[in-house]
One Martini backbone bead per residue (centre of mass of N, CA, C, O) as a GRO file, in nm:
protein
  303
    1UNK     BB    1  -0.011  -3.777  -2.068
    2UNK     BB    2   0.272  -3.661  -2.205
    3UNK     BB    3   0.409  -3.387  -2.295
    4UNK     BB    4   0.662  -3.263  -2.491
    5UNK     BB    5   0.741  -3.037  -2.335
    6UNK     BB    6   0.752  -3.186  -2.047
    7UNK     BB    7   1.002  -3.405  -2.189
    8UNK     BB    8   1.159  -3.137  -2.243
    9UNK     BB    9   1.217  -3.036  -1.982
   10UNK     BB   10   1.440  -2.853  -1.802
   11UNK     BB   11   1.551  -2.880  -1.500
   12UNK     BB   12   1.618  -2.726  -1.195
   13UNK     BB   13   1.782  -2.562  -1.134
   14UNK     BB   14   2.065  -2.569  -0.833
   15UNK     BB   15   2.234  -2.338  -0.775
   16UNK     BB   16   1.997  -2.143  -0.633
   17UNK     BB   17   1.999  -2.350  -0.381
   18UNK     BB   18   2.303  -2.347  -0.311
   19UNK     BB   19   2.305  -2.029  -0.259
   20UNK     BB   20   2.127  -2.037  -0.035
   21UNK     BB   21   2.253  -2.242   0.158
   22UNK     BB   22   2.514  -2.134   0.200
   23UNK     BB   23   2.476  -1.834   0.281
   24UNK     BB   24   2.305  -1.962   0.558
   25UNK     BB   25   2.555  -2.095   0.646
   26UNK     BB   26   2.756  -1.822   0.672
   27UNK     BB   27   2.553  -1.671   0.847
   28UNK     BB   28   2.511  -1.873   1.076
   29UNK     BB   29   2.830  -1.850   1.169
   30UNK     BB   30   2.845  -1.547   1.240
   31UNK     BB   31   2.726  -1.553   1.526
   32UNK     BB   32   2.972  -1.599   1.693
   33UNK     BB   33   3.166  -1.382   1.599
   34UNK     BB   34   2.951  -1.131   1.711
   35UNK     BB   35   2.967  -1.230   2.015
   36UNK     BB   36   3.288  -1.221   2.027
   37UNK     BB   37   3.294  -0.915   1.975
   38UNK     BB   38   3.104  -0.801   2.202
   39UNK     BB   39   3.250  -0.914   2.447
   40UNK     BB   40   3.450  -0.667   2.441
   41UNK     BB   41   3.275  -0.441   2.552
   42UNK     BB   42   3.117  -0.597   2.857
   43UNK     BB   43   2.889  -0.784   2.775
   44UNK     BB   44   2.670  -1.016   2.865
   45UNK     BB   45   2.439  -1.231   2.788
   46UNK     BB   46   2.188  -1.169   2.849
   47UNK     BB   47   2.176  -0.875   2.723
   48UNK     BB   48   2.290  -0.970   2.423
   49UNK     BB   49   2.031  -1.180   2.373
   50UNK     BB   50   1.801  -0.946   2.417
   51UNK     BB   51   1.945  -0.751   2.183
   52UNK     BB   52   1.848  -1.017   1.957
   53UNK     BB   53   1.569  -1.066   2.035
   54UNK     BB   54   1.450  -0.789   1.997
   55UNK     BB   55   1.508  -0.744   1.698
   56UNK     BB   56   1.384  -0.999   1.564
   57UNK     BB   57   1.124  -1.025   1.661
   58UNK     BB   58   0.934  -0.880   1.458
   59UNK     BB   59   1.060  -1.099   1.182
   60UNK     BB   60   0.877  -1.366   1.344
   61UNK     BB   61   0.598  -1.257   1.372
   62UNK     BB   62   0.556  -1.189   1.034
   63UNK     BB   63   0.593  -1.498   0.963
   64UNK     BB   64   0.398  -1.595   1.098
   65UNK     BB   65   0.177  -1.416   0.967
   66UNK     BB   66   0.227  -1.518   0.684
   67UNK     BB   67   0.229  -1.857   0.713
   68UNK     BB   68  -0.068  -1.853   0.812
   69UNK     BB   69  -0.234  -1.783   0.592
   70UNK     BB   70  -0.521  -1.941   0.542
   71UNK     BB   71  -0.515  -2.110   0.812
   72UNK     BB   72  -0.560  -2.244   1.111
   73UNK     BB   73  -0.597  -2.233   1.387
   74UNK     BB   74  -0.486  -2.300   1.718
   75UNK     BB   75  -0.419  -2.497   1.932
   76UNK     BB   76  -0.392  -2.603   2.266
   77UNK     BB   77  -0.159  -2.792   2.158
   78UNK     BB   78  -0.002  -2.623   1.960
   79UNK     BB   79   0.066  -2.426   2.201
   80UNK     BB   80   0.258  -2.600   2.352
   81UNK     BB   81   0.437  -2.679   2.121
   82UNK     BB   82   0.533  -2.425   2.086
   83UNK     BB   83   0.668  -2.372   2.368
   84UNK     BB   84   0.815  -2.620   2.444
   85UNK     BB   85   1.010  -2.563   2.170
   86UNK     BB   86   1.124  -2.256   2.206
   87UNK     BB   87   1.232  -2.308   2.484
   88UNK     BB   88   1.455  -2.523   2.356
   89UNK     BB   89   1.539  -2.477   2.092
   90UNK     BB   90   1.586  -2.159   2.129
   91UNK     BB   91   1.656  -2.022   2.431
   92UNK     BB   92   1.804  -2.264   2.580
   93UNK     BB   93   2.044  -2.262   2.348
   94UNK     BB   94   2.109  -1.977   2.317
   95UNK     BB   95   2.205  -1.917   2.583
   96UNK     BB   96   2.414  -2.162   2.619
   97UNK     BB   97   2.602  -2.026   2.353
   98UNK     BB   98   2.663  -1.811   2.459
   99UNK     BB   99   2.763  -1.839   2.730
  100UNK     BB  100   3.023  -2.032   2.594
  101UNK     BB  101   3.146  -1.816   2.402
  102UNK     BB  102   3.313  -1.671   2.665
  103UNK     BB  103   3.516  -1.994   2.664
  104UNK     BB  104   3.522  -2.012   2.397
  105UNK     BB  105   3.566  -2.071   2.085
  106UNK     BB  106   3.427  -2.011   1.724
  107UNK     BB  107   3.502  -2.294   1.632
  108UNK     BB  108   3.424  -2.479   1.833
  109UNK     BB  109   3.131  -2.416   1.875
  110UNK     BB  110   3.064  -2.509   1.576
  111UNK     BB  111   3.133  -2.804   1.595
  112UNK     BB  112   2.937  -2.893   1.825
  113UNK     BB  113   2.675  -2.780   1.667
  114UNK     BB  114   2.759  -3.018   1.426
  115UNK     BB  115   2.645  -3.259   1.605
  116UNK     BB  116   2.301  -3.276   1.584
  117UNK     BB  117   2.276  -3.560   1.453
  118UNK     BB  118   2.424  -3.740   1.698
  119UNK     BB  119   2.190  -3.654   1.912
  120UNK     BB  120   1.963  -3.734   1.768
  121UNK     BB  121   2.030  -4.038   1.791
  122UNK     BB  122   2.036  -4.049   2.081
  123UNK     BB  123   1.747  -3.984   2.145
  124UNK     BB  124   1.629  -4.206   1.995
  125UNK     BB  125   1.743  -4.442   2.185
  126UNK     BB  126   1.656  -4.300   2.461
  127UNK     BB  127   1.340  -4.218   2.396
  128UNK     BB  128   1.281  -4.514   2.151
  129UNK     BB  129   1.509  -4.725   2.091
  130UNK     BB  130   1.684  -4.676   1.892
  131UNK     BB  131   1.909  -4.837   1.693
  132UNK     BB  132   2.218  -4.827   1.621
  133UNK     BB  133   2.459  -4.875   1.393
  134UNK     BB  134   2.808  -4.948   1.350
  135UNK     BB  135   2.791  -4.694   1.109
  136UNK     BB  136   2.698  -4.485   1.317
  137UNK     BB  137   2.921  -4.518   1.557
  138UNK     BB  138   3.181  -4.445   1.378
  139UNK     BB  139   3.115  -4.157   1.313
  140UNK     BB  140   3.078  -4.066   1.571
  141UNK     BB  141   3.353  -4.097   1.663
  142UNK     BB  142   3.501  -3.936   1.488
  143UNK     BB  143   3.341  -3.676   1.540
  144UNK     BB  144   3.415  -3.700   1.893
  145UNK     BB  145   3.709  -3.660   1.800
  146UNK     BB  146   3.771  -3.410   1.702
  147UNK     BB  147   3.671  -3.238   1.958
  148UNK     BB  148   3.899  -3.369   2.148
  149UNK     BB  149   4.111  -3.230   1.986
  150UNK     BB  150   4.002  -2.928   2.015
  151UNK     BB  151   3.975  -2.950   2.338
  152UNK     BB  152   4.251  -2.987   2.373
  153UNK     BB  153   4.396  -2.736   2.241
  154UNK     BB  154   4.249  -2.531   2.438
  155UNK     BB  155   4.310  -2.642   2.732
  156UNK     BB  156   4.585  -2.546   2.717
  157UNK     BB  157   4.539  -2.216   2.606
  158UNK     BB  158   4.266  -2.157   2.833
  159UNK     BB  159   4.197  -2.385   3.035
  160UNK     BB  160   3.946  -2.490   3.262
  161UNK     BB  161   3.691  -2.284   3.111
  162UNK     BB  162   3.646  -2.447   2.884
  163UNK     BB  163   3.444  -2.648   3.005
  164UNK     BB  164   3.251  -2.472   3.059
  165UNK     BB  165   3.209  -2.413   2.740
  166UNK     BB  166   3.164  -2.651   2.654
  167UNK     BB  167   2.901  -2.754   2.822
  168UNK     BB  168   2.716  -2.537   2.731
  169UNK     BB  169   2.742  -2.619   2.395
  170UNK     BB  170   2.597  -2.922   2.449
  171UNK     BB  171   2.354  -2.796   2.558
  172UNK     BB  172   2.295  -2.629   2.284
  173UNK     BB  173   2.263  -2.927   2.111
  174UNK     BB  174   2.062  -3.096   2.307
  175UNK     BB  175   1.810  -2.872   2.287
  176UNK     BB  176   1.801  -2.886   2.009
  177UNK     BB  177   1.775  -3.187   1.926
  178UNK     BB  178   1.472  -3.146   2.106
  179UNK     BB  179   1.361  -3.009   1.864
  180UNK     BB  180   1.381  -3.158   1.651
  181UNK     BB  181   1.227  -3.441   1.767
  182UNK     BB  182   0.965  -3.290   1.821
  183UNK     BB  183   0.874  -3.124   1.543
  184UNK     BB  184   0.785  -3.325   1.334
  185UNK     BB  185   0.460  -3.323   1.398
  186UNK     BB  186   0.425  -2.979   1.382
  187UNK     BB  187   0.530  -2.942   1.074
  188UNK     BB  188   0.288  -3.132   0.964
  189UNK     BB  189   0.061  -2.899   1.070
  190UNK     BB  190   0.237  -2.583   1.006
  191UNK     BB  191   0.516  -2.562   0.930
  192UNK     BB  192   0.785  -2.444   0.908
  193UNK     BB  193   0.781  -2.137   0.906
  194UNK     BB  194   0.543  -2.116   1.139
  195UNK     BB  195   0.682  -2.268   1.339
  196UNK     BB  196   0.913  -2.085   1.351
  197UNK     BB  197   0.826  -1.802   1.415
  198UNK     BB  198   0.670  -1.896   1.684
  199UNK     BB  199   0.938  -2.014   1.851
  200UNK     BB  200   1.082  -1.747   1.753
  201UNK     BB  201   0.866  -1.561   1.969
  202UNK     BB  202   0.913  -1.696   2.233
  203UNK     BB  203   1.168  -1.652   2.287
  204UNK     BB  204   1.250  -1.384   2.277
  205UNK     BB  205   1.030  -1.334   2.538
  206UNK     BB  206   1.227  -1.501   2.720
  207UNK     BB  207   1.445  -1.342   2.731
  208UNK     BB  208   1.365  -1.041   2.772
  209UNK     BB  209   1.218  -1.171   3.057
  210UNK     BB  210   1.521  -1.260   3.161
  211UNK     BB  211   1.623  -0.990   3.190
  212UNK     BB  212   1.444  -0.833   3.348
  213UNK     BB  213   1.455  -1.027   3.607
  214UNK     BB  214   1.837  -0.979   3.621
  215UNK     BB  215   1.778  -0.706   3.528
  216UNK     BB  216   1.857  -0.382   3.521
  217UNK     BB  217   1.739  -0.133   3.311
  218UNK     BB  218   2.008   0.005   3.271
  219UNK     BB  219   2.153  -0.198   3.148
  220UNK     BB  220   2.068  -0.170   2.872
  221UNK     BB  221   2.180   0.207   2.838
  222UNK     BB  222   2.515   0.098   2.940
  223UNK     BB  223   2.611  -0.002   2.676
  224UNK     BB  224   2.817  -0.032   2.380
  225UNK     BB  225   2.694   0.070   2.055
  226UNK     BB  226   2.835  -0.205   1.931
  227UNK     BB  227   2.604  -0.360   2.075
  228UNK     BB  228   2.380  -0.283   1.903
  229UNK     BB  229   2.514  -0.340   1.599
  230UNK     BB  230   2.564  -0.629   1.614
  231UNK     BB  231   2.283  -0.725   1.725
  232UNK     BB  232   2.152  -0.656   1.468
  233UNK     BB  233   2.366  -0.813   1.290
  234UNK     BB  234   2.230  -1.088   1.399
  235UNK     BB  235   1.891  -1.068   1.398
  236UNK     BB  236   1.965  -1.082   1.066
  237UNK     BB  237   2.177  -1.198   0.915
  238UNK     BB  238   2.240  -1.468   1.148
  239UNK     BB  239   1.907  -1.537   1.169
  240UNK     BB  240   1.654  -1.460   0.965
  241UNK     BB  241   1.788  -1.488   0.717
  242UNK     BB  242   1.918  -1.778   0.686
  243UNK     BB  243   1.645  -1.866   0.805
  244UNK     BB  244   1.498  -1.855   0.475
  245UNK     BB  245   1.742  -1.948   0.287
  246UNK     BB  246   1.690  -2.261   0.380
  247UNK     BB  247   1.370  -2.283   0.302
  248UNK     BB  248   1.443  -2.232  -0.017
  249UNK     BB  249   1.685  -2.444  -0.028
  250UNK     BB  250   1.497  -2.687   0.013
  251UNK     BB  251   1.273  -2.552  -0.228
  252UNK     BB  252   1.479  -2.695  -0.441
  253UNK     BB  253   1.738  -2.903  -0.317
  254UNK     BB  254   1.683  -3.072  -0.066
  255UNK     BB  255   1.765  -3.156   0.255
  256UNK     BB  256   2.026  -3.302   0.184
  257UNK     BB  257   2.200  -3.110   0.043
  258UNK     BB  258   2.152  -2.869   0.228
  259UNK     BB  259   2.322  -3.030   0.482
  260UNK     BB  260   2.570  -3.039   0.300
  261UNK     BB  261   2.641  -2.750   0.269
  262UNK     BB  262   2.631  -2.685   0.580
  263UNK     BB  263   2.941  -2.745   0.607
  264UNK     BB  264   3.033  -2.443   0.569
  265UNK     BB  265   3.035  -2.337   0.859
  266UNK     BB  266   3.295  -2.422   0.985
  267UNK     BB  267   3.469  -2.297   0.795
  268UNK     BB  268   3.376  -2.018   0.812
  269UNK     BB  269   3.452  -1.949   1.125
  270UNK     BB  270   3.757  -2.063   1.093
  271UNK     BB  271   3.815  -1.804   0.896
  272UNK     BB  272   3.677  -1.559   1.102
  273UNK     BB  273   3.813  -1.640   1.353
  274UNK     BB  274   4.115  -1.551   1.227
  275UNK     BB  275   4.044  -1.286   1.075
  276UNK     BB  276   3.877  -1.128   1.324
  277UNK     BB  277   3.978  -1.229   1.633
  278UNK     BB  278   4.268  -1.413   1.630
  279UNK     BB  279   4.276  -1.723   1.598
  280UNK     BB  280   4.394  -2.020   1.600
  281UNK     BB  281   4.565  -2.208   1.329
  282UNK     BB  282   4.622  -2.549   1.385
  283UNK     BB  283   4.670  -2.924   1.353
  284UNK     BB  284   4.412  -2.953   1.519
  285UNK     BB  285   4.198  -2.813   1.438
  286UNK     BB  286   4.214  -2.938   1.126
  287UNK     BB  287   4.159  -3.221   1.188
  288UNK     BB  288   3.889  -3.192   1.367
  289UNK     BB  289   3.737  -3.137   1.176
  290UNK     BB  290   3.758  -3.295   0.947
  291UNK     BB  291   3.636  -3.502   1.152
  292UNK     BB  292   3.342  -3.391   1.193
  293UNK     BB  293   3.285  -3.396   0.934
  294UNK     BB  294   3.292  -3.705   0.833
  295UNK     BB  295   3.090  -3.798   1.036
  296UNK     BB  296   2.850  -3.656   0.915
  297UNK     BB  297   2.887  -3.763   0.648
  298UNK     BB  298   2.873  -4.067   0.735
  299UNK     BB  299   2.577  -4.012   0.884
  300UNK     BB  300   2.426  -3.929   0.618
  301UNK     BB  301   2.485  -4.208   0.461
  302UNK     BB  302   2.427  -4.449   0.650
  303UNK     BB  303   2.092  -4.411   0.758
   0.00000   0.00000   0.00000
């Protein structure tokens, strides 16, 4: 039986659910800004990538064993799809965003990444056999039209070497996406902040370690301070508090309106990228985006 308290008892307020989502997502947003920002020092990727994930990796480390807590050991089940989640989800992703961010503008990789649920489809498709509906053939075709209009108005602006980064940042969608679809059964062994911090812990050391091989360590300490304060403000602000921001902001207003609060990473990029980059805020753009959000906006209610 229901106390009168309890039918009396008022909803949880929403506002501080949406004030962490959205902050989460425009958190998350800033990611692209700040590598466009470093790149103008003159480091590469690879350098770049190794000082995001340097400065992580102990908060990420800390996270899962915070959230592992009290919690069954992992088995060697667990540690495999935890590796091969990290280098898929993290590591592969990242590598390929960065990389990509070198030729294309950071509202267009917003963009971009921002078809994840599309990638996620095509991937059950591919994977599974699982077939799209009518009208979410139509969502994605919106979606996927927004993006050739602003890849067609980079085109334009910067050449051919925007092809080579848009493939890039496609491939950092298409990465991410298997670490989405293959996640879920992981998720619910592990939990999401155990998972997250374990794949990306596992990240971290593989950037690292791609570092040491591929570059001499010379190239760590003759970087401008400029990149090392930059990469400390990626992997603070724009990689660990969003994770946080957004599974707290989970456990109180639900996955779904968090992912829709999530529009706002994109327009928030396209807003910092003209204010702080100098990129250029054309009718291409404006367009390409509009239809970009609409198209998983009509994919998340459709589905």
């Amino acid at each position: 039986m229901t106390s009168p308290a309890a039918a009396t008892a008022a909803p949880a307020p929403v506002l501080p659910g949406l004030a962490l989502a959205a902050a989460g997502a425009i958190a998350f947003s800033g990611k692209a800004i700040i590598v466009k920002l470093a790149y103008r020092y003159g480091v590469d990727a690879v350098t770049l990538i190794m000082y995001r994930m340097l400065f992580a990796l102990p908060l990420f480390v800390v996270l899962a064993w915070w959230a592992g807590r009290g919690k069954p050991a992992l088995t060697r089940r667990d540690w495999l799809a935890v590796l091969g989640l990290g280098f898929s989800g993290y590591y592969l992703s990242s590598f390929l965003d960065f990389a990509g961010l070198a030729y294309v503008s950071a509202s267009f990789e917003r963009l971009v990444l921002y078809l994840n649920p599309t990638f996620v489809l095509l991937l059950g498709w591919v994977l599974f056999g699982r077939r799209a509906s009518a009208r979410q053939l139509i969502a994605m075709a919106v979606s996927y039209g927004g993006v050739l209009l602003v890849f067609g108005h980079e085109l334009q602006l910067a050449g051919s070497d925007v092809a080579l980064g848009a493939a890039l940042v496609f491939g950092s969608a298409l990465s991410y996406a298997v670490y989405l679809v293959y996640s879920g059964e992981e998720v619910k062994r592990l939990g999401s902040l155990r998972l997250t911090g374990l794949a990306t812990s596992v990240a971290c050391v593989l950037c690292i370690a791609q570092f040491v091989l591929l570059r001499p360590l010379s190239a760590a300490t003759s970087v401008a301070p400029e990149v090392i304060w930059l990469s400390l403000l990626n992997a603070t602000l724009c990689t660990f508090a969003p994770v946080l921001m957004v599974m707290m902001a989970i456990e109180r207003i639900g996955a779904t309106l968090a992912a829709q609060t999530g529009m706002l990473g994109p327009m928030s990029t396209i807003l910092m990228g003209v204010w702080l980059l100098g990129e250029p805020f054309t009718v291409w753009v404006a367009l390409g985006t509009l239809a970009v959000l609409t198209g998983v906006w009509l994919l998340a209610r459709w589905r």
